[in-house]
Structures are given as C-alpha cells and as structure tokens.
C-alpha positions in Angstrom: 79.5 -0.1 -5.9 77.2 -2.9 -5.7 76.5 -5.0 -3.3 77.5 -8.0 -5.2 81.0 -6.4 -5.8 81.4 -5.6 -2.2 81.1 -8.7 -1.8 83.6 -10.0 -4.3 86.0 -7.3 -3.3 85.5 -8.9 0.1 86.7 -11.9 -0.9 89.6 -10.9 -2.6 90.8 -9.3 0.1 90.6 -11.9 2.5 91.9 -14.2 -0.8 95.3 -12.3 -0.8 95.6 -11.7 3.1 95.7 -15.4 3.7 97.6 -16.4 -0.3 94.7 -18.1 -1.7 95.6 -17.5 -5.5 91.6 -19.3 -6.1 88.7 -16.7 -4.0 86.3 -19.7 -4.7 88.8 -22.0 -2.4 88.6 -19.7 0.0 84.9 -19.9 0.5 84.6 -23.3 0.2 87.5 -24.0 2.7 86.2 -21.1 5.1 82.3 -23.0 4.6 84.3 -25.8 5.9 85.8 -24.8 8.3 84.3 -21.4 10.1 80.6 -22.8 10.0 79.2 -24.8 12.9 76.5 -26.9 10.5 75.6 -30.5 10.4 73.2 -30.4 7.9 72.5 -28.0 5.1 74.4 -25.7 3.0 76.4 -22.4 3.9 75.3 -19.7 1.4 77.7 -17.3 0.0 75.5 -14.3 1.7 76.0 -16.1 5.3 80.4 -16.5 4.3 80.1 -12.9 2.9 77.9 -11.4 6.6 81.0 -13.7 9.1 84.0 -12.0 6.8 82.4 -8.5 7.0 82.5 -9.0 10.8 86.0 -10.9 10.8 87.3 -7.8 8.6 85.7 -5.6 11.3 87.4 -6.3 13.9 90.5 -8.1 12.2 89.9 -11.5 13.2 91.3 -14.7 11.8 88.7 -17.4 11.3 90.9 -20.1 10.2 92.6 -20.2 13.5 89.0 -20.2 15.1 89.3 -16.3 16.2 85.9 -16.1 14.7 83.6 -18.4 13.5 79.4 -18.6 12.8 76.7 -20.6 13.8 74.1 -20.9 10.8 70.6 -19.4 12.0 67.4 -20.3 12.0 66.2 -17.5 9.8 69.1 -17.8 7.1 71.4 -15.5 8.6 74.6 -16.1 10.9 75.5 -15.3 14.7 79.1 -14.7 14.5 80.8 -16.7 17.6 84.3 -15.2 19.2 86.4 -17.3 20.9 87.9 -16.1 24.1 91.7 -15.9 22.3 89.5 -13.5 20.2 88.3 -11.2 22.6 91.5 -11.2 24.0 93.1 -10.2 21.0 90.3 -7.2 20.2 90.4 -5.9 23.7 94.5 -6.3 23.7 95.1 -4.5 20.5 92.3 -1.3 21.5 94.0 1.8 21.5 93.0 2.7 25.1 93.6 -0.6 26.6 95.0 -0.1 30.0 94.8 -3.0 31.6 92.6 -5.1 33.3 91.7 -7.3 36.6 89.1 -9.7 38.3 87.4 -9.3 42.0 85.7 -12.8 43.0 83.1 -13.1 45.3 84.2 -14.8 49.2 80.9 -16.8 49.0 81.4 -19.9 47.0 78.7 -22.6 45.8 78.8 -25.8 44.0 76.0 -25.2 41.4 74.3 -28.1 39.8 76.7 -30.7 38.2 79.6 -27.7 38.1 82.4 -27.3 40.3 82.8 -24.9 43.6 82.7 -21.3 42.1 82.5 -17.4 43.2 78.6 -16.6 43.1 80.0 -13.9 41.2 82.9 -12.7 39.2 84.0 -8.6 38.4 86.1 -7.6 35.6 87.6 -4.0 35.7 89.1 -2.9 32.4 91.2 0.8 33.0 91.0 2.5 30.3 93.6 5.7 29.0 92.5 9.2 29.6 89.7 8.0 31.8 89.1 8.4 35.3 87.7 5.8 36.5 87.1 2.2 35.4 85.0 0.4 34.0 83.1 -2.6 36.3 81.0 -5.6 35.3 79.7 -8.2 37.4 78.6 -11.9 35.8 76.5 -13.6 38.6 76.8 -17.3 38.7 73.0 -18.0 39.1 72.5 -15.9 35.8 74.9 -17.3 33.6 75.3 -21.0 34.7 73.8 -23.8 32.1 73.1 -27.0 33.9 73.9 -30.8 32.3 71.9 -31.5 29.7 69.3 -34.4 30.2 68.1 -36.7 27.2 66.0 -39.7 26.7 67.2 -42.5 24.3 64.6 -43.1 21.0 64.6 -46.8 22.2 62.8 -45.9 26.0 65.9 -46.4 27.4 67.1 -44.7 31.0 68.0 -41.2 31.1 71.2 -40.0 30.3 73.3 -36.5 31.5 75.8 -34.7 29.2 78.0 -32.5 30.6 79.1 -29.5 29.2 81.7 -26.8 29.5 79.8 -25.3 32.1 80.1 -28.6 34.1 83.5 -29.1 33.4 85.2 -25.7 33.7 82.7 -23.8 36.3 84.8 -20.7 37.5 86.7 -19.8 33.7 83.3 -19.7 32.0 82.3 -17.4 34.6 85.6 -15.6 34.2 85.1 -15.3 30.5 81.5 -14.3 30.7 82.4 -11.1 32.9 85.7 -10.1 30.8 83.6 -10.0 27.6 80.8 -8.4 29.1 82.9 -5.7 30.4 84.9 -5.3 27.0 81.3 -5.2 25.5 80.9 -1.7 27.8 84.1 -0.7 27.9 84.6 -0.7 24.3 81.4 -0.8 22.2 82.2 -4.3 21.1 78.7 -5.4 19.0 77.6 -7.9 17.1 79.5 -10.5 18.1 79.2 -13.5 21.0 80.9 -16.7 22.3 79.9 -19.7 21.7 77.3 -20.0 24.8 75.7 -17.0 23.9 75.4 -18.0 20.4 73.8 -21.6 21.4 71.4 -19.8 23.7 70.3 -17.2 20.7 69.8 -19.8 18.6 67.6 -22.0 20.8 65.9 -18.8 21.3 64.8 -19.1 17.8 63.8 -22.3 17.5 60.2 -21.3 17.6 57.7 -19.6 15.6 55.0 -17.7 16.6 51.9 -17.5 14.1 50.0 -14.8 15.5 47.7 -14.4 13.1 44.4 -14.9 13.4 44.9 -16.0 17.4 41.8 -14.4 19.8 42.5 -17.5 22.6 46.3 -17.1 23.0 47.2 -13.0 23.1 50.0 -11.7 25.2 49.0 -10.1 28.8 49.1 -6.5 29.3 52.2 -6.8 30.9 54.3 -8.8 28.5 53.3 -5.9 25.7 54.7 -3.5 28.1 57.9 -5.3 29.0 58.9 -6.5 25.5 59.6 -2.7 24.3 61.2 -1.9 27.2 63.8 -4.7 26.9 64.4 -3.6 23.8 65.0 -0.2 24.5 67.5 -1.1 27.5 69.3 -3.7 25.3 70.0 -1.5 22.5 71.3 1.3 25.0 73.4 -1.5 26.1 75.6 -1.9 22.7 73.3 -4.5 21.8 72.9 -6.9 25.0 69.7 -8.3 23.4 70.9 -11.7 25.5 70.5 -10.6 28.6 67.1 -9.4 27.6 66.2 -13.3 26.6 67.1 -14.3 30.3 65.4 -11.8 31.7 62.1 -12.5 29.8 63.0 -16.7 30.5 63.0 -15.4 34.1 59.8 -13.8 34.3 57.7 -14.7 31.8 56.1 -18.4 30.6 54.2 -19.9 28.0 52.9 -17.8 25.4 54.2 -14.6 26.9 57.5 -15.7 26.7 57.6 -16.9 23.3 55.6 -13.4 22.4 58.8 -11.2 24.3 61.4 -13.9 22.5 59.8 -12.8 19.2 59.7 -9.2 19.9 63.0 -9.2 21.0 65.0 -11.5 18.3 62.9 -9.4 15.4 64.5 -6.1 17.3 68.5 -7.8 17.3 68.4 -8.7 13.5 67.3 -5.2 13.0 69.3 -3.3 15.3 72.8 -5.9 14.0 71.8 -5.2 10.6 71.9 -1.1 11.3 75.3 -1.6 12.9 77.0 -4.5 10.9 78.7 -1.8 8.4 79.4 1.5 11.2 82.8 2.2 12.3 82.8 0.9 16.3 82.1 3.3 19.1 84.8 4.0 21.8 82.4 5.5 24.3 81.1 3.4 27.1 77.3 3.0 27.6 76.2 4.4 30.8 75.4 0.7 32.5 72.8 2.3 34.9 70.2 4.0 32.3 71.7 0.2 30.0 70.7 -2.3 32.8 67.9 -4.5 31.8 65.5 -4.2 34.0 65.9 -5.7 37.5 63.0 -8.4 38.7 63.0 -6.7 42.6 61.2 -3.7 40.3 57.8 -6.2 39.6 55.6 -6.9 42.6 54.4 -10.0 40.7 56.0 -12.5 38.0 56.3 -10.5 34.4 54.4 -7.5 36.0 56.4 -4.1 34.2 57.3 -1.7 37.2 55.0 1.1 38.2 57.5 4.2 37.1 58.2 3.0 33.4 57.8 5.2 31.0 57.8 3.4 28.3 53.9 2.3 27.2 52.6 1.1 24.4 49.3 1.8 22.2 47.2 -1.5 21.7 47.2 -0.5 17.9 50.6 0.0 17.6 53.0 -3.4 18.5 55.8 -3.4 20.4 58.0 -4.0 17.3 56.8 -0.8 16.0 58.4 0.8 18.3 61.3 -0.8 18.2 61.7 0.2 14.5 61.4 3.6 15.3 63.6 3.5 18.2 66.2 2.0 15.5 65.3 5.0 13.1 
C-alpha cells in the first residue's frame, strides 16, 4: 500500500469514527482545531503525522486529548493534555495504581507559589515486584514569568504563565508523565510545556559550514553523543537532554549540542512513530542523562565515559548508527 493511501485510509477511519460523511471536513475542521498556529498553513502530511499518533494511542483530538504544535522544520510535536495521559496510563493493561510523595522542604520559586522542591510519582504495575519511581525537581522544571519590552520603548512588562499560576500541579503533572513515560514506554508524545520548550529549541540554525573561528570545544563533541545515547535509552527523553546541555553549556556550544540533539529526536521519533509500544520499563539508572556533580568544570564530559568520538566522524554520525 502506498503511502498516500495510508494516508487516505487514515482518514477514513478517523472520518467514520467521529460520523464525518466528508474526509476533507475532517481535515479542515481538525486543521482548525488540533493545530496550535497563528500564521501559516497546516499541511495534510503534518494532519496525517498528529492522527497516526492520536490512532496510536487512541486519543481524541477534538476534545483536546491530543493536539500539535506546527514545527520549525515542517513537521509536528504532538502535545498531550494531562486528561490524556490520564486516559493512556488508566486504560494500560497493567495499570495498578498509582501515588505521589512530596518533598517536606518547600520554596516559593520566582513569581510561583510555595511548592515541594520536589514531587515523586509511583505507578504499581501488575505482575511486577516492585514500582516504578520518578522524581520531577522543582529547580529543573520550573519556567519563570516571561519579561518583554513594548516596540514603542515603553516599561517592561511580566506575563505570567501556568507555571506562575498553578506552581505545585505543574510539578504534579510533570512527575506523573515522566513516570508513565518509564513505566510504560510512552514515546513520542509531550505536554504542552515540553512542546513550547522543543520548539524554542529550534528556533535556531546553525550554518556550520565553512566556520574555522566558531567550532565546538572538545567537550561539547563529547557530551552531545552521549546525551543522545542516554536519551534514546530513556524511551526518547531527548528534553531532558536540552536542559541539561542549557545547564552546562553556552554560546556556540550550546547551540552545537541543541543541533546534535534535535537532528537525533526527529530521527529516533521517525523510527518509532509506526512500532507497536513497548511494555518494558527502561532501566532509569543506565537512562539517566548525565548528572552535572560528574564534570569538574562547566560542560566538561566525565572522566569514565566511554563514549568518544573520532574528530572525522560527527557526533550525529553516531547517533545514526546508534538508531540503526
């Protein structure tokens, strides 16, 4: 079958699941209304790579289960809502409850609201015998107010965001996705500040060619491979990659490990879009990205990796044929 029947099929599908006797006023009202876009126009390749997903995991978009943000490299980043993920961690098979654990020591970070430092969700799964843990720490998650400056000079101005406004269920949400990510082999899909952040990651472009004055260090070559590595063993955690290398790296390092690292996800998500989900949990100690106590100095790669790389092979390379 082709690809462009797939694709058609696809449609039909979702046409007569929802009694839409017209598959072209389907797309147009799922363009709509499932697409986070102010400008520009929602091709029928970026409708056909959210419904593949939303089919996936049986999600309904137009009750905002799933959705996409339009990327900057003509693809999609399909967001989850949290009554979503509830819904795909709910209907598992070997759902067996779960829990939260807060942290005693509380803070007030910067324009939130007092909040744990941290937040654990424990999923129990059947047949297993123990449960499956994941921290979210406040001070790695938190997004401050955004500050802007009017066109006209004017003052400064603060917009506050969910993050502001709801401190301590962000932080809830972030852990029980993560842990449902690990618990499950949930891939290829993100809430909505995950999605913003992966998108701003993209925002630049790196021309690389032809550049003798601005060359990544030694140590950014090192660390971008290994990132890559860790966040594939991860199910795909190719986020917390990006705020590691936004913790220890600047200027033209970091936007050399951003590259590296965004080429590797649209790789990796287009190997996986189209396999049947795992049920096996990733081991999260040999999954952990790597932790910043290992460096004796900012963006320095720890002494015992094993991963190196060949100055005439790029970092990319090997994540290819890591992927292979």
């Amino acid at each position: 079958m082709s690809s462009t029947s797939k694709k058609d099929s696809l449609f039909k599908k979702f046409a007569d699941k929802f009694n839409f006797e017209d598959e072209q006023k389907l797309i147009d009202t799922l363009k709509a209304t499932a697409f986070k876009v102010k400008d520009g126009v929602v091709s029928d390749e970026q409708m056909n790579a959210l419904l593949i997903v939303a089919d996936q995991y049986g999600l309904n978009p137009f009750i905002k289960e799933i959705y996409a943000f339009p990327d900057k490299q003509n693809g999609i980043v399909p967001v989850v809502g949290i009554d979503g993920w509830s819904r795909i961690i709910n209907q598992h098979p070997d759902m067996d409850g779960l829990e939260f654990v807060y942290a005693d020591e509380i803070i007030t970070p910067e324009g939130g609201k007092l909040c744990s430092t941290w937040i654990e969700c424990v999923i129990y799964r059947k047949g297993r015998t123990h449960p499956i843990r994941i921290k979210e720490f406040l001070d790695e998650t938190y997004r401050p107010p955004f500050t802007g400056t009017p066109k006209n000079g004017g003052a400064p101005y603060i917009i506050n965001g969910p993050w502001q406004t709801h401190t301590k269920r962000l932080l809830r949400h972030k852990a029980m996705i993560q842990c449902s990510r690990i618990a499950f082999g949930f891939v290829g899909i993100y809430d909505q500040d995950e999605a913003e952040r992966i998108i701003e990651g993209q925002s630049t472009v790196i021309d690389m060619s032809g550049s003798t004055d601005q060359a990544p260090s030694v140590e950014a070559t090192k660390m971008a491979p290994r990132l890559i590595d860790r966040a594939q063993k991860a199910g795909g955690a190719f986020q917390a990659a990006l705020d590691y290398a936004g913790e220890n790296f600047s200027g033209f390092n970091l936007l050399f490990v951003n590259e590296e690292i965004n080429k590797a996800k649209s790789l990796y998500e287009a190997n996986l879009i189209n396999l049947p989900q795992k049920e096996d949990p990733v081991n999260t100690q040999a999954a952990s990205v790597p932790n910043p106590k290992e460096n004796s100095s900012e963006g320095k790669a720890p002494e015992q990796a094993s991963s190196t790389v060949n100055n005439k092979k790029s970092p990319l390379a090997e994540a290819k044929a890591n992927l292979a």
